[in-house]
C-alpha positions in Angstrom: -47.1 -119.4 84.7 -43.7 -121.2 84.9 -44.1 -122.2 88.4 -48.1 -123.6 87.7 -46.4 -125.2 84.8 -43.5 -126.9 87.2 -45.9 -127.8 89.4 -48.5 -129.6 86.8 -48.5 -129.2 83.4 -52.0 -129.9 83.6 -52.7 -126.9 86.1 -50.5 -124.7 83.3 -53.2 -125.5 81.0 -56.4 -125.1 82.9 -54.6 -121.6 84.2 -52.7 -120.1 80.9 -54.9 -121.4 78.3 -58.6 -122.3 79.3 -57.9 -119.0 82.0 -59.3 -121.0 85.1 -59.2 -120.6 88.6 -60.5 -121.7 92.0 -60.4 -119.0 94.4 -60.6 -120.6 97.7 -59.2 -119.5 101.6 -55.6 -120.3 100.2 -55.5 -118.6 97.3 -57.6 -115.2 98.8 -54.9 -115.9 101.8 -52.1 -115.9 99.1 -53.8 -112.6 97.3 -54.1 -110.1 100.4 -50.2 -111.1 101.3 -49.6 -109.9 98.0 -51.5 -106.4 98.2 -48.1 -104.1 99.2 -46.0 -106.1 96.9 -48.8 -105.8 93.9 -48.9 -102.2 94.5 -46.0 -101.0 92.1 -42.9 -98.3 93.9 -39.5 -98.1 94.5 -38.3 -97.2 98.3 -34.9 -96.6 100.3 -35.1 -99.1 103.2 -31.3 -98.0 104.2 -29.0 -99.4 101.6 -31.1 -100.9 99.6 -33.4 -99.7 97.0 -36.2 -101.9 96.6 -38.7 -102.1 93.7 -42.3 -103.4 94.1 -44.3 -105.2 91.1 -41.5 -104.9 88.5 -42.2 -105.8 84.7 -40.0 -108.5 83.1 -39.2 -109.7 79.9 -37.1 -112.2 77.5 -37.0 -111.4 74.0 -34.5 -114.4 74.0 -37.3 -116.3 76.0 -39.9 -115.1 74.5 -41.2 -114.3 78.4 -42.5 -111.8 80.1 -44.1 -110.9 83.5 -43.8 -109.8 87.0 -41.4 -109.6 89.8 -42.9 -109.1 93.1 -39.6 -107.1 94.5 -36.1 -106.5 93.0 -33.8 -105.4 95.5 -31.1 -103.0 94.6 -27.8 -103.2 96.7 -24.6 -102.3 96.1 -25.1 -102.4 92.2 -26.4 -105.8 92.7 -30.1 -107.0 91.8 -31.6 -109.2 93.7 -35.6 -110.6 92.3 -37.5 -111.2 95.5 -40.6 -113.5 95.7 -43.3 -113.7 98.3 -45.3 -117.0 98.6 -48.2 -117.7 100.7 -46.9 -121.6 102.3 -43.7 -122.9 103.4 -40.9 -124.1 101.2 -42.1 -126.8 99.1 -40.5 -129.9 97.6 -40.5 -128.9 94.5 -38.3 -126.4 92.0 -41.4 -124.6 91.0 -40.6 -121.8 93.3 -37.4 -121.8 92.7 -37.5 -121.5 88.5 -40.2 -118.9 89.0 -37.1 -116.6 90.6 -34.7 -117.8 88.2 -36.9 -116.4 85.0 -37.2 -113.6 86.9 -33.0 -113.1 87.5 -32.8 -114.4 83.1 -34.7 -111.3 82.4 -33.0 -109.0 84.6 -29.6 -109.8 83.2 -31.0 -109.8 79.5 -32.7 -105.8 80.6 -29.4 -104.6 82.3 -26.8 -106.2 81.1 -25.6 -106.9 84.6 -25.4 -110.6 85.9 -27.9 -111.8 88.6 -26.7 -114.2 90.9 -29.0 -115.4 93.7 -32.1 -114.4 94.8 -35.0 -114.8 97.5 -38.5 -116.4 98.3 -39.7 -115.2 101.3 -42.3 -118.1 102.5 -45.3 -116.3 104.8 -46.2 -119.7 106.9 -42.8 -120.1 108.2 -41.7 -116.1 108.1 -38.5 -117.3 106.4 -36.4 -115.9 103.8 -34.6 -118.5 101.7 -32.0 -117.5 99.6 -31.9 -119.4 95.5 -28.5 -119.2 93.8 -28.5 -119.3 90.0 -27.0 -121.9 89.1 -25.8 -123.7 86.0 -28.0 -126.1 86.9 -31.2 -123.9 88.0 -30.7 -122.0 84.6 -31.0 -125.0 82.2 -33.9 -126.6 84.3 -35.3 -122.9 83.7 -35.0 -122.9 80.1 -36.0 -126.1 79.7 -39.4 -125.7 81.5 -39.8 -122.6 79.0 -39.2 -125.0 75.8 -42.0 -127.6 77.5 -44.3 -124.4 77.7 -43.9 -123.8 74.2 -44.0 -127.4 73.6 -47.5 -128.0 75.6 -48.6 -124.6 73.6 -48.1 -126.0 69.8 -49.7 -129.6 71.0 -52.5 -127.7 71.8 -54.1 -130.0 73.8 -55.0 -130.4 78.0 -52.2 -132.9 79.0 -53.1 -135.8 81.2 -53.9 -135.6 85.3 -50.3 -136.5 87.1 -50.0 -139.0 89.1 -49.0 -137.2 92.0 -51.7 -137.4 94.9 -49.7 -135.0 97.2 -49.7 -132.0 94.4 -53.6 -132.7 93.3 -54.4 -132.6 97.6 -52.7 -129.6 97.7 -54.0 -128.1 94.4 -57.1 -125.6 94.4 -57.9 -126.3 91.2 -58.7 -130.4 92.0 -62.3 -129.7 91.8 -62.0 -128.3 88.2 -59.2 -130.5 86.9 -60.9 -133.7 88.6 -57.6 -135.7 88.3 -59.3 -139.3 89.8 -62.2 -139.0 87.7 -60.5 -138.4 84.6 -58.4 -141.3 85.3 -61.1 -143.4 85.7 -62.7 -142.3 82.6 -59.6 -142.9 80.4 -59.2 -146.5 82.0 -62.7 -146.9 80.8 -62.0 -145.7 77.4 -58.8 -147.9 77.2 -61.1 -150.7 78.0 -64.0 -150.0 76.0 
């Protein structure tokens, strides 16, 4: 949920806490790419060991979830990430991968220094290092989790037009219509 929560914080809420969601041609696109990497296993594909649907967790972070693939090569673990579009211009992606690396090194022990997405429109593989910088834009999107959590309350539509267009939950989140209704409120 870090990457809905990256991408809207209001999405994070409808999602995580009132357990919505739209599933329209994207998303059921999005789910049947996923069916291999969903199904859990480990197999050789010649040096490298790779594991499908791993379990993750942060007692630290108090975090937990899935990694679609960690590859295993040369002692090294790599968390691997398939998404349904192209690269976005956005982090959420990329902090998605870096809670997933935060776990495996708090697991093993063993430090985790890059990773993958692999984006299914444009059949590319980019490579995320974990940065200093990646890693405390990570934890801090965990605190804001937490943070929205003890509010307790749906936060506000953002004003982003690109991110609601391209959002299949629009139709329940209703971002221009709430807007209007606030600015009515305000005025009232």
């Amino acid at each position: 949920m870090l990457n809905q929560l990256e991408y809207c914080e209001r999405r994070f809420w409808l999602m995580y806490v009132q357990g919505e969601m739209e599933v329209n041609a994207p998303v059921l696109e999005g789910i049947q790419q996923h069916e291999r990497v969903h199904t859990g296993g480990v197999e050789q594909q010649g040096a490298t060991i790779v594991h499908r649907r791993v379990y993750l967790w942060s007692d630290r972070l108090r975090l937990v979830g899935f990694a679609d693939v960690v590859e295993e090569r040369k002692g090294e673990l790599i968390p691997v990430e398939y998404k349904r579009g192209r690269m976005g211009r956005w982090l959420n992606d990329h902090i998605q991968l870096c809670a997933q690396a935060i776990c495996l090194e708090e697991r093993t022990g063993k430090p985790v220094r890059e990773g993958a997405i692999f984006y299914w429109k444009s059949r590319r593989r980019v490579k995320v290092e974990f940065t200093p910088e990646l890693r405390a834009r990570t934890e801090q999107a965990i605190a804001r989790a937490f943070q929205l959590l003890q509010e307790g309350r749906l936060p506000p539509p953002i004003d982003h037009r690109t991110k609601c267009h391209d959002c299949s939950l629009e139709p329940i989140c209703l971002p221009r219509e709430v807007e209007i209704l606030l600015k009515l409120e305000e005025e009232g």
